[in-house]
ROPA-72488 format. One line per field, with one value per residue (C-alpha): residue number from 1; residue in one letter; x, y, z. Coordinates in nm, 3 decimals. Layout:
N
num <- NUM, ...
residuo <- A, ...
xx <- X, ...
yy <- Y, ...
zz <- Z, ...
end
This chain:
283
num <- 1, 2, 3, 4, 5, 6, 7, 8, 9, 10, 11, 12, 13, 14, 15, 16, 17, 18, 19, 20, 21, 22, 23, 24, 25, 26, 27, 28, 29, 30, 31, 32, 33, 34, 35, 36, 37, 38, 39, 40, 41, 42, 43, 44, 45, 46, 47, 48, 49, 50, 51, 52, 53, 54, 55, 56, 57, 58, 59, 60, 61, 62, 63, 64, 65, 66, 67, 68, 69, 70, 71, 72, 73, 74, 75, 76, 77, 78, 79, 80, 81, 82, 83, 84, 85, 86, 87, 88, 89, 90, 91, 92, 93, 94, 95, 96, 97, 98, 99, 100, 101, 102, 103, 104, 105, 106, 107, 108, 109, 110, 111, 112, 113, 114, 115, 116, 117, 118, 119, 120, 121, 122, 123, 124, 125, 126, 127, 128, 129, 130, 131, 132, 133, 134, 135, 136, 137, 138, 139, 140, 141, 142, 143, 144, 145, 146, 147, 148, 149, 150, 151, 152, 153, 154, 155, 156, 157, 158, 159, 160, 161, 162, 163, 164, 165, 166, 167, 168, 169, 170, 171, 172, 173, 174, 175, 176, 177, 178, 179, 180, 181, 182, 183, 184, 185, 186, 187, 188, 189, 190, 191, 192, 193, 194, 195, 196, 197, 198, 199, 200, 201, 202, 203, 204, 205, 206, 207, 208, 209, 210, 211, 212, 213, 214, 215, 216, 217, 218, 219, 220, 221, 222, 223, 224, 225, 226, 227, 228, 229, 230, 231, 232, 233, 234, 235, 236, 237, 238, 239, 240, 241, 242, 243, 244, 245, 246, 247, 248, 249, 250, 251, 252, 253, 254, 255, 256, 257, 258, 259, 260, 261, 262, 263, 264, 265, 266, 267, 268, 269, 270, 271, 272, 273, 274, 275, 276, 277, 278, 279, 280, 281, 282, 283
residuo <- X, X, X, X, X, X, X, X, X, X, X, X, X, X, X, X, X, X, X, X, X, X, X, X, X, X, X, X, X, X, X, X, X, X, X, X, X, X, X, X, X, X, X, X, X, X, X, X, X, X, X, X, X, X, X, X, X, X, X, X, X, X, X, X, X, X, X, X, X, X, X, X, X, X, X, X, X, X, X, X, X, X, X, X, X, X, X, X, X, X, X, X, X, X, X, X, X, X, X, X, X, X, X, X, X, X, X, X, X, X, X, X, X, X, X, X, X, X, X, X, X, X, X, X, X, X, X, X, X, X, X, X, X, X, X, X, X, X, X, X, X, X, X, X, X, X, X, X, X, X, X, X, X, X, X, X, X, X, X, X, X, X, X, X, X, X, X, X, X, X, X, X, X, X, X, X, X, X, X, X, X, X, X, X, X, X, X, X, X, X, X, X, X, X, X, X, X, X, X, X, X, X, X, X, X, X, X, X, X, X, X, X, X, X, X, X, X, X, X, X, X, X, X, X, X, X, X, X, X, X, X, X, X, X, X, X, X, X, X, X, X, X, X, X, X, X, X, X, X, X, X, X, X, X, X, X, X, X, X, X, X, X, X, X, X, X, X, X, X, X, X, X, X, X, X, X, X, X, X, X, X, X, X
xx <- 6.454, 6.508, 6.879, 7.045, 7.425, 7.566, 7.878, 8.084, 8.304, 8.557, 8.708, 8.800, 8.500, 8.723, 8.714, 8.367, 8.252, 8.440, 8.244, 7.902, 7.965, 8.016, 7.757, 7.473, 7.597, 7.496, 7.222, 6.980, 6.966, 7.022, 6.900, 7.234, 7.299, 7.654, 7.704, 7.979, 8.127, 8.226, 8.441, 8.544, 8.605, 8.244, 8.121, 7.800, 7.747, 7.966, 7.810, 7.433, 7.485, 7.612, 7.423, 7.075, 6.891, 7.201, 7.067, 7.345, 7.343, 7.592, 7.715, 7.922, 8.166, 8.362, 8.175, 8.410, 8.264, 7.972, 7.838, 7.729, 7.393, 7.262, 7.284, 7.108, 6.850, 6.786, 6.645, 6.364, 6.561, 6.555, 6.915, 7.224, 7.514, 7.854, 8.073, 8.350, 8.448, 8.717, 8.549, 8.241, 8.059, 8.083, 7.718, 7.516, 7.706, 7.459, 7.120, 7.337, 7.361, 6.975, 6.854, 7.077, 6.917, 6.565, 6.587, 6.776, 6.578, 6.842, 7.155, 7.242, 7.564, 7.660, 8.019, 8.169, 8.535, 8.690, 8.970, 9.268, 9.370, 9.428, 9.561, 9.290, 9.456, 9.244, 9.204, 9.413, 9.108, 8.869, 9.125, 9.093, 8.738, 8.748, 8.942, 8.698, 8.661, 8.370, 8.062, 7.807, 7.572, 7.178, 7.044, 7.187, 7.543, 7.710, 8.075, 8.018, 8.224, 8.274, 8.415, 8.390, 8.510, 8.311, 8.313, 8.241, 7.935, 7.571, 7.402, 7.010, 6.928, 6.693, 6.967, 7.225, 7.014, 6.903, 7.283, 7.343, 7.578, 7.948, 8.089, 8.150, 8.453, 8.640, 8.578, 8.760, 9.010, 8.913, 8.552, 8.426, 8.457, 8.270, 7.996, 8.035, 8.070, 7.781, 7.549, 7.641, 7.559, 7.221, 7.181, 7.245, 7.425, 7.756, 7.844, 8.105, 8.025, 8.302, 8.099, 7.957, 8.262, 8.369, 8.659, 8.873, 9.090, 9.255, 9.311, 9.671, 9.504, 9.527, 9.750, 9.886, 10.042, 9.686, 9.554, 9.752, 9.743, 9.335, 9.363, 9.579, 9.393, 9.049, 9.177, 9.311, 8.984, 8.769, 8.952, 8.860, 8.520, 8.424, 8.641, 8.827, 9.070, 9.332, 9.306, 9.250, 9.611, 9.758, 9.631, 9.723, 10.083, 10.096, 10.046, 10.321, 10.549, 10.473, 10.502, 10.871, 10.952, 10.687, 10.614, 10.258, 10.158, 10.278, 10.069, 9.788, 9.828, 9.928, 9.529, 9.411, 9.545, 9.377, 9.039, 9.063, 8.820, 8.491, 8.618, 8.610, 8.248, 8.141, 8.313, 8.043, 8.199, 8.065, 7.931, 8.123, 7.991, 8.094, 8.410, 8.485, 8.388, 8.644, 8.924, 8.866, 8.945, 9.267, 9.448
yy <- -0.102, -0.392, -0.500, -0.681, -0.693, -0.985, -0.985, -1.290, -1.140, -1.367, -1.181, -0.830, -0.636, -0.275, -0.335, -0.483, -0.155, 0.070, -0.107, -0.094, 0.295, 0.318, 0.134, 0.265, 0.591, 0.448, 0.638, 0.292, 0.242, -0.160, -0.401, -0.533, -0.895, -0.988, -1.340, -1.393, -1.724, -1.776, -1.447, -1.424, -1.115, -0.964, -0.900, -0.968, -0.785, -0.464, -0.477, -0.438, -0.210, 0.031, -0.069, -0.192, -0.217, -0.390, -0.798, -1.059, -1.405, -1.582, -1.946, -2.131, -2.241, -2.100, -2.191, -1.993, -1.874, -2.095, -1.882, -1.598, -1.872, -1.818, -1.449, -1.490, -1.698, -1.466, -1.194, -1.185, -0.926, -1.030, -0.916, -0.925, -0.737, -0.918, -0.761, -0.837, -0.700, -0.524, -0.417, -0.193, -0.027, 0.290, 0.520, 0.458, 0.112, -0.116, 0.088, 0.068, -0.321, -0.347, -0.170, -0.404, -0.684, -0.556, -0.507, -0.825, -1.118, -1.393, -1.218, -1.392, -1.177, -0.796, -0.819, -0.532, -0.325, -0.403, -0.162, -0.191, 0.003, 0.369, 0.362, 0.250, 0.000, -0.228, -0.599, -0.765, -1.000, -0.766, -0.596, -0.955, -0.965, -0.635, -0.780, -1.103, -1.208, -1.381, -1.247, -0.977, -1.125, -0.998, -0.681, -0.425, -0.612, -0.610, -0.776, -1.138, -1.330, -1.635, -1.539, -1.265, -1.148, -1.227, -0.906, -0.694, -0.884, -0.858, -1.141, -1.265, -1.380, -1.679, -1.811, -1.807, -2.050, -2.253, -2.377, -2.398, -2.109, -2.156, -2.498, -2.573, -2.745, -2.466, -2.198, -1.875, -1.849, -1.896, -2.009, -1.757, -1.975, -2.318, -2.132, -1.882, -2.169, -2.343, -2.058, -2.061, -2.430, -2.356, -2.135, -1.749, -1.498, -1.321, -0.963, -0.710, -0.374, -0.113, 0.182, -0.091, -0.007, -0.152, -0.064, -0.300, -0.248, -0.614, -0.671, -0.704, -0.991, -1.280, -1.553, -1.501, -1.855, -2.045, -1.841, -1.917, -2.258, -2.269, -2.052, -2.346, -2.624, -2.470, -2.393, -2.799, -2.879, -2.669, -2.837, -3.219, -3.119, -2.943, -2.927, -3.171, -3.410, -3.274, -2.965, -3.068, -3.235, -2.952, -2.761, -3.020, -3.043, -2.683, -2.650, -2.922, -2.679, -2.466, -2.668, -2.744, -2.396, -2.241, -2.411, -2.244, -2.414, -2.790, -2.746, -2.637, -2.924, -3.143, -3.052, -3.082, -3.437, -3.536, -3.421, -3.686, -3.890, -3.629, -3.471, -3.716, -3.835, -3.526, -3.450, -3.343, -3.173, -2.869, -2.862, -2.863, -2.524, -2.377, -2.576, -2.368, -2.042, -2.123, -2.194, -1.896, -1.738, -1.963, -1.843
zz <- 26.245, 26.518, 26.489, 26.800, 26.864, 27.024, 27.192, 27.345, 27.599, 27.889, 28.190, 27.995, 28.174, 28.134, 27.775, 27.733, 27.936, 27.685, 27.385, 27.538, 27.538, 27.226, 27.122, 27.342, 27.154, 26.804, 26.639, 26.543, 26.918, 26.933, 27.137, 27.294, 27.450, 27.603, 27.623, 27.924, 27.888, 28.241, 28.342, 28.692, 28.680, 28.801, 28.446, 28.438, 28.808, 28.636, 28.311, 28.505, 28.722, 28.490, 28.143, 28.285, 27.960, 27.832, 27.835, 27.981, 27.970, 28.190, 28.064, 28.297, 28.047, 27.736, 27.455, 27.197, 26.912, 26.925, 27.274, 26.982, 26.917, 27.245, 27.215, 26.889, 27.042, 27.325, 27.065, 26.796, 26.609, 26.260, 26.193, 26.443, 26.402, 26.584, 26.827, 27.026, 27.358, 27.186, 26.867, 26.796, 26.503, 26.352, 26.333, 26.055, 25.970, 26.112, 25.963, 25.631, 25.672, 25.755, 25.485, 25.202, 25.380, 25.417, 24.988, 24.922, 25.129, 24.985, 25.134, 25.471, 25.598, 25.515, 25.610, 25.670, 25.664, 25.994, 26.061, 26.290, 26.590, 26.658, 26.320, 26.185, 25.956, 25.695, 25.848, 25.582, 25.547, 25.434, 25.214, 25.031, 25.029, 24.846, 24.577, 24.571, 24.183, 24.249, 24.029, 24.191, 24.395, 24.348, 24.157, 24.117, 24.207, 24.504, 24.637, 24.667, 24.903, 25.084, 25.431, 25.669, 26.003, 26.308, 26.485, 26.129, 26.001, 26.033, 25.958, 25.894, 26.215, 26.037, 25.802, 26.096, 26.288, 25.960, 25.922, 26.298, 26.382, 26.423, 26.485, 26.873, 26.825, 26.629, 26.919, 26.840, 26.517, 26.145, 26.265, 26.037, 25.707, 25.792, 25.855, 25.553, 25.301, 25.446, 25.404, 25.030, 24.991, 25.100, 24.849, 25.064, 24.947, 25.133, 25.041, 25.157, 25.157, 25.285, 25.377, 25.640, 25.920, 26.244, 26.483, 26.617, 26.915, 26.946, 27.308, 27.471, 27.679, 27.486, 27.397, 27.014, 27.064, 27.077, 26.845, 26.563, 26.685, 26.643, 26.339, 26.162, 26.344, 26.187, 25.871, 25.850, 26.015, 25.735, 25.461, 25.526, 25.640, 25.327, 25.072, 24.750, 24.896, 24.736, 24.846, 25.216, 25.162, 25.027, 25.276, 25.555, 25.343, 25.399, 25.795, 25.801, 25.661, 25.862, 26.137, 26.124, 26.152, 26.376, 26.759, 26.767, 26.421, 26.537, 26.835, 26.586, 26.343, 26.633, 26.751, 26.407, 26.373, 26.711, 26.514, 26.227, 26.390, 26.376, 26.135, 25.883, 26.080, 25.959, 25.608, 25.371, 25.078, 24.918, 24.567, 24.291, 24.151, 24.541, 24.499, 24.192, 24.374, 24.656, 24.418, 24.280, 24.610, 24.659, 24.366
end
């Protein structure tokens, strides 16, 4: 079994050293590539001296969420399982993932339950993709879905590159679903399986502000670029609303309305049977 994880990691080299631990613990043994997206911290140095099989690649700039491509170009490993410098996986999670792929060639993601914490608390996303009503995907069924989260999802290496990765200009919030829904158009399948588990330890270093800024901003962003117009106004309607009562969400729709011009460049709305799928999900 040759899995890779990738992880994306920016000046939080205690915690990044913490997850490489754990993960040079795992039982399937994976190849592991850190992307560092400009830290000035002395990761790459730290992360070398004390995990030398470990591969780093050093970018000189952020790239956000889009820096995971060049980890998965830097292996051949046919799948690669996500990780962030605060998250790892549980044993036996990622040989669970390869194996569904390895027997279903059409699936394109395995994503996975992603729990919170020392509580270990159920990411409230995947607690919605275990509800998903969308019909089984291949034989015998599993829990089709149209979104995951980054840092609990293993993914087909091949079908991640066919669609491009995740979007540069979204960086890091709500990436995941552009790049979800875009894998469906092409036909790949998306399935959540729970006994496929990841930790994640959010860090205290990082700014919840922007984040739910980009979160709204992508979700605004994700609307006009594939989906009906009027659900990319309701959706815009929506972050209005929010908006008015939240400073973090203006300066999110506030960077969403600065997009219009790409955005709309680039609309290319999904088809209507995936438009029926994600309206499904809405409800």
């Amino acid at each position: 079994m040759h899995v890779a994880v990738v992880i994306i990691t920016r000046d939080r080299a205690g915690e990044l050293l913490r997850t490489l631990a754990r993960l040079c613990e795992l039982p399937e043994q994976p190849e592991i590539v850190v992307v560092d997206q400009g830290s000035r911290d002395g990761t790459a140095r730290r992360v070398r001296r004390r995990f030398p099989d470990v591969a780093v690649v050093r970018l000189a700039h952020d790239r956000g969420a889009a820096g995971r491509a060049v980890g998965v170009r830097v292996t051949d490993a046919p799948y690669v399982a996500f990780c962030d410098d605060d998250s790892w996986w549980a044993p036996g999670a990622i040989a669970r993932a390869a194996a569904l792929l390895d027997a279903h060639p059409t699936i394109a993601v395995v994503a996975g339950r992603v729990l919170l914490g020392r509580e270990q608390r159920l990411d409230p996303a995947c607690a919605a993709m275990a509800r998903s009503p969308l019909p089984g995907a291949v034989d015998p069924p599993e829990r089709r879905v149209l979104g995951f989260v980054a840092c609990g999802a293993i993914v087909r290496r091949s079908a991640f590159l066919e669609v491009g990765g995740f979007h540069p200009r979204l960086r890091i919030g709500a990436e995941e679903q552009l790049l979800a829904t875009d894998l469906a158009a092409r036909g790949w399948e998306l399935v959540y399986r729970d006994d496929v588990v990841a930790f994640h330890h959010p860090s205290p270093v990082r700014d919840h502000g922007s984040r739910r800024a980009q979160q709204l901003r992508n979700q605004v962003w994700f609307a006009w670029l594939r989906r009906g117009r009027m659900t990319a106004l309701r959706r815009t309607l929506g972050a209005a609303c929010d908006a008015a009562r939240d400073r973090s969400a203006r300066a999110g729709l506030l960077e969403a309305l600065a997009g219009v011009r790409w955005v709309l460049a680039e609309r290319r709305p999904v088809p209507r049977w995936l438009e029926v799928s994600l309206r499904e999900l809405d409800a």
